[in-house]
N, C-alpha and C positions, 0 to 999 in steps of 0.2 A: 764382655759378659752380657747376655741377653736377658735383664731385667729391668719386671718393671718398674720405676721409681714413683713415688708417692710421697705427698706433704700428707702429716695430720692436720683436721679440720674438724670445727664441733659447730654445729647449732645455737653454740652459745650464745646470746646476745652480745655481750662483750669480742667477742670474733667476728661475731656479723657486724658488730662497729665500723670495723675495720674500713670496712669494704663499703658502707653504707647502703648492707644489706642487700649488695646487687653481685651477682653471682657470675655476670658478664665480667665484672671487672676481678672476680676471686679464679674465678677459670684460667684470666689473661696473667694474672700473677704466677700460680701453680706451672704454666705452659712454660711462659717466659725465664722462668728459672731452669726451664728443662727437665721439668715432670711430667710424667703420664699424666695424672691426677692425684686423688688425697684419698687418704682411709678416713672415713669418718666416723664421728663419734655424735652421734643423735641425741640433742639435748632437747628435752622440752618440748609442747604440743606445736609441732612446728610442719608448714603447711612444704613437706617435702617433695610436690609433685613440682613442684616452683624452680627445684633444682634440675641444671642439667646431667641427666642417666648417666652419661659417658665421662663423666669426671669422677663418677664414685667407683673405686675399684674394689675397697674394702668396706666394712664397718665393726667399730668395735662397740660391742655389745656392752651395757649398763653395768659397771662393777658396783655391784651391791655391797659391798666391804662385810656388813655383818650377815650372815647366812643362817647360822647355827639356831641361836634362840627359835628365828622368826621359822624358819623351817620344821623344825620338830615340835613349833608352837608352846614352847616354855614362853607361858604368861609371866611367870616370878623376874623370871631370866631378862625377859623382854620389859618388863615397867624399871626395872633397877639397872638396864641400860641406856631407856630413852625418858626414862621420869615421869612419862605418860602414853597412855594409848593416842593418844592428839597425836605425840611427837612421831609414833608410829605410822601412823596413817599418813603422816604429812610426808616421811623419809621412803615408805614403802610405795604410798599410793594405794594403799588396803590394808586390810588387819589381820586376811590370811592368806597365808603361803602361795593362792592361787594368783596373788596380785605381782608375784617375783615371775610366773612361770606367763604370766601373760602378758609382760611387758617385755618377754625375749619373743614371745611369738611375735608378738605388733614388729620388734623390729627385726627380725629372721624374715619376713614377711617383704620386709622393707627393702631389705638386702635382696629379694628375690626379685622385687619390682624394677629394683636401680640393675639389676642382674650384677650383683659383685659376683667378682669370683670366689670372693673368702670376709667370713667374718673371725673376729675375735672374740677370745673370753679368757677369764683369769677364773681359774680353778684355786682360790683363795683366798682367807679371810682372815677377818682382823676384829679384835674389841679397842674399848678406849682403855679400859684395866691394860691391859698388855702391850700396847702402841710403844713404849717406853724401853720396857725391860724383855720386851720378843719372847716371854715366856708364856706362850698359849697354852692353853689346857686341852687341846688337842692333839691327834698324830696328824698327816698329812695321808693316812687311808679316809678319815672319816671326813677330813674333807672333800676327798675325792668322791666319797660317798654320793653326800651331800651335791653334790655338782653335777655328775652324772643325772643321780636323779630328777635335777630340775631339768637339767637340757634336755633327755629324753623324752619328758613330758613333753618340753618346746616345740620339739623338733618333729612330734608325732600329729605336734596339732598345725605345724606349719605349711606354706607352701615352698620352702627353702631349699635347693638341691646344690649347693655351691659347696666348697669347704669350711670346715671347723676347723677355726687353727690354735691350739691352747700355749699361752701366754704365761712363763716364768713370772715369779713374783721371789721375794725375799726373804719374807717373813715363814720363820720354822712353823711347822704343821701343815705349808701351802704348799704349791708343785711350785720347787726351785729348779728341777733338773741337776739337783744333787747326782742323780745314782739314775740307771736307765730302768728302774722298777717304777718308779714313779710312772712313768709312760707307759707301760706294760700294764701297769694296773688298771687305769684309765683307761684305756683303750677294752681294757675287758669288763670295764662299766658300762660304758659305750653300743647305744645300738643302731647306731651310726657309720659309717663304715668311711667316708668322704673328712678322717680326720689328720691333723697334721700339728707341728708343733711352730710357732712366732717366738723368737729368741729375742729377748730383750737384752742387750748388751749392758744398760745401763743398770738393770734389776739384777743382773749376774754379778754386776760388779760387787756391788751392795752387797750380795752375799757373803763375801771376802772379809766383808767386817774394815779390819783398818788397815789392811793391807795394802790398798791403793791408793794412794796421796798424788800418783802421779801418771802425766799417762805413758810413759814407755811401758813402767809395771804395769799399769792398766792391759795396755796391748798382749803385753807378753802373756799376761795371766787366764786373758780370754783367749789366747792363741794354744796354752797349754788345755785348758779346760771345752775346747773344741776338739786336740789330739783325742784326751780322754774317752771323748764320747764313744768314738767308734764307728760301729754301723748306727747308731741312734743320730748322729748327722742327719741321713737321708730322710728322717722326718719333719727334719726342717725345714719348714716353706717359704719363711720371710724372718726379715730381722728387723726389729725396731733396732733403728743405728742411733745413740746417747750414747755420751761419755759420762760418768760418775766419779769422782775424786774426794767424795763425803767419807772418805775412811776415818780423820781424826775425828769429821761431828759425829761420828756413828761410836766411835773408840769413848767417845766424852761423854755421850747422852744414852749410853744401851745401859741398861740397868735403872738408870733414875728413875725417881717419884714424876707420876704425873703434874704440871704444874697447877691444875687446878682439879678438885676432891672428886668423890664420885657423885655424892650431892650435888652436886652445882648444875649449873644450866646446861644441856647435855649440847644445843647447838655453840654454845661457847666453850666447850668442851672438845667438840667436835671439828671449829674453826682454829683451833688451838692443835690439836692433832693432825690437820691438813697441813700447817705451816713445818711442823715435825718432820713429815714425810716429805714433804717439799723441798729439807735442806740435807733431807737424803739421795735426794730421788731429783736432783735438779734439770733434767732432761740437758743438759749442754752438748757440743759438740765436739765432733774427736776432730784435731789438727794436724795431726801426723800422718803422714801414706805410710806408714808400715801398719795401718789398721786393714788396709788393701789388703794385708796378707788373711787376717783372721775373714773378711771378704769372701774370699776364691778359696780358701777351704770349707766355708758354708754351702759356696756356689745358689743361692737362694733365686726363687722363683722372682720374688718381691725385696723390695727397701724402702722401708719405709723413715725418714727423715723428722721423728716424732720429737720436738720440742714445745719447752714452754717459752710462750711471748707473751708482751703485754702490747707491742705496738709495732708496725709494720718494719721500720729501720734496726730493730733488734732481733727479729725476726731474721730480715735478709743477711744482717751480719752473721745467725748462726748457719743459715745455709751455705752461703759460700765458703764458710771455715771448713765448712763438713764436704761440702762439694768440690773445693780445692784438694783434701786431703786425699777422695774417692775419685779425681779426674780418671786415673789412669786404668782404674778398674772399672767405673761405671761409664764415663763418658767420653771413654775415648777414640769412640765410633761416632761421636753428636758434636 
């Protein structure tokens, strides 16, 4: 199969550790494993002309997590989730709406420079009320509402001509790829025309609830929910490849009380809510080659091999798990 393969990479301080901040040696990594390059994820005022153009294929765009309030500009809405306009300004980077739609331009812009062929976005959102119990006060139209309209602003002010590729999430009221209306819809928000869908394997799984504890079910479940789709396949451009096995913390922890009040300090609030989503959403790797199958039925342009590390030798161990499982599909022309 003739794709590209790609590591995730962020700007992060904590990743640029790694490497000690030398890009020569993050290049010889990513190669050496037998990657194209990495999709990036652009952290922070970070001096991006520094990087080599030809290693970025992607980038994933800033996931704002809360949209709603700051968008429609509920003041009420917005102090009773960040506790102050400070908190605002400091999470947003401004205090109106134009401060979300100019920081996708800066990096649409960005993506233009490094010439990706595709950025990401997650058409989805979340509170810290509802992180818990998944019960949003939303539908997943007015999300998409919502989403459109920021992008299309983005997109009109940008110099961006690549594709948009929209990003599965989990969470009810957001685009899961439940049903192929979700895409339909979108797509007729859209005044854009250069768009496509990133199938997160590991954000699907999560949907499932506590159905997957393991991976054959895993497998088998994204190989039936691929059948499903149909012709809505063909808008699939790339797949974030995760495995997820959170079905019993998801079966244990969905409905609970938050562990700390709405009062309380909303960055410890919020650093508490990260770890949540983190023992859902643990980016790991799939072991098995019968995952090759759900693979070659996607047939994808992109793969991207999107995990979390905290240090280089945990890191290589989840790619060769995941690069072992995929030899025969992805690498067995290299």
């Amino acid at each position: 199969m003739d794709t590209l393969k790609l590591l995730n990479f962020s700007t992060h301080k904590r990743d640029l550790a790694l490497f000690e901040n030398d890009w020569t040696r993050i290049a010889a990594f990513v190669r050496g494993h037998g990657f194209d390059g990495i999709e990036l994820l652009p952290v922070g005022d970070y001096p991006f002309e520094c990087m080599p153009s030809e290693l970025v294929h992607s980038i994933h765009l800033r996931f704002f997590i809360f949209l709603r309030a700051m968008w429609r500009q509920d003041m009420d809405a917005l102090e009773k989730q960040f506790g102050s306009m400070d908190n605002v300004q400091m999470f947003y980077g401004g205090r109106d709406r134009e401060c979300i739609v100019n920081t996708y331009v800066t990096q649409l812009d960005l993506a233009e420079t490094l010439e990706c062929r595709t950025v990401v976005f997650h058409p989805a959102q979340c509170d810290l009320d509802h992180v818990y119990d998944w019960q949003f006060p939303w539908h997943w139209q007015e999300t998409i509402d919502i989403c459109a309209e920021i992008l299309n602003q983005a997109l009109k002010k940008s110099r961006y001509t690549g594709w948009l590729l929209f990003e599965n999430l989990w969470w009810p009221g957001s685009f899961r790829l439940d049903h192929p209306e979700e895409y339909e819809y979108l797509r007729k928000k859209m005044d854009y025309d250069r768009c496509g869908i990133v199938l997160d394997t590991g954000h699907m799984l999560n949907c499932s609830g506590s159905v997957n504890v393991n991976e054959p079910d895993a497998i088998e479940y994204l190989i039936s929910r691929a059948r499903d789709m149909g012709t809505l396949r063909h808008e699939i451009k790339a797949l974030h490849l995760t495995c997820s096995l959170s079905g019993e913390y998801i079966r244990k922890s969905t409905g609970g009380k938050p562990p700390l009040n709405p009062g309380d300090d909303f960055w410890a609030r919020l650093s508490v809510a990260r770890k949540h989503v983190g023992r859902i959403d643990p980016h790991d790797p799939f072991t098995m080659p019968e995952v090759g199958r759900f693979v070659e039925m996607i047939q994808p342009e992109q793969v991207v091999f999107e995990f979390s590390f905290r240090d280089i030798p945990a890191w290589e161990q989840k790619i060769r798990l995941q690069k072992a499982a995929l030899a025969r599909v992805l690498w067995a022309h290299g």
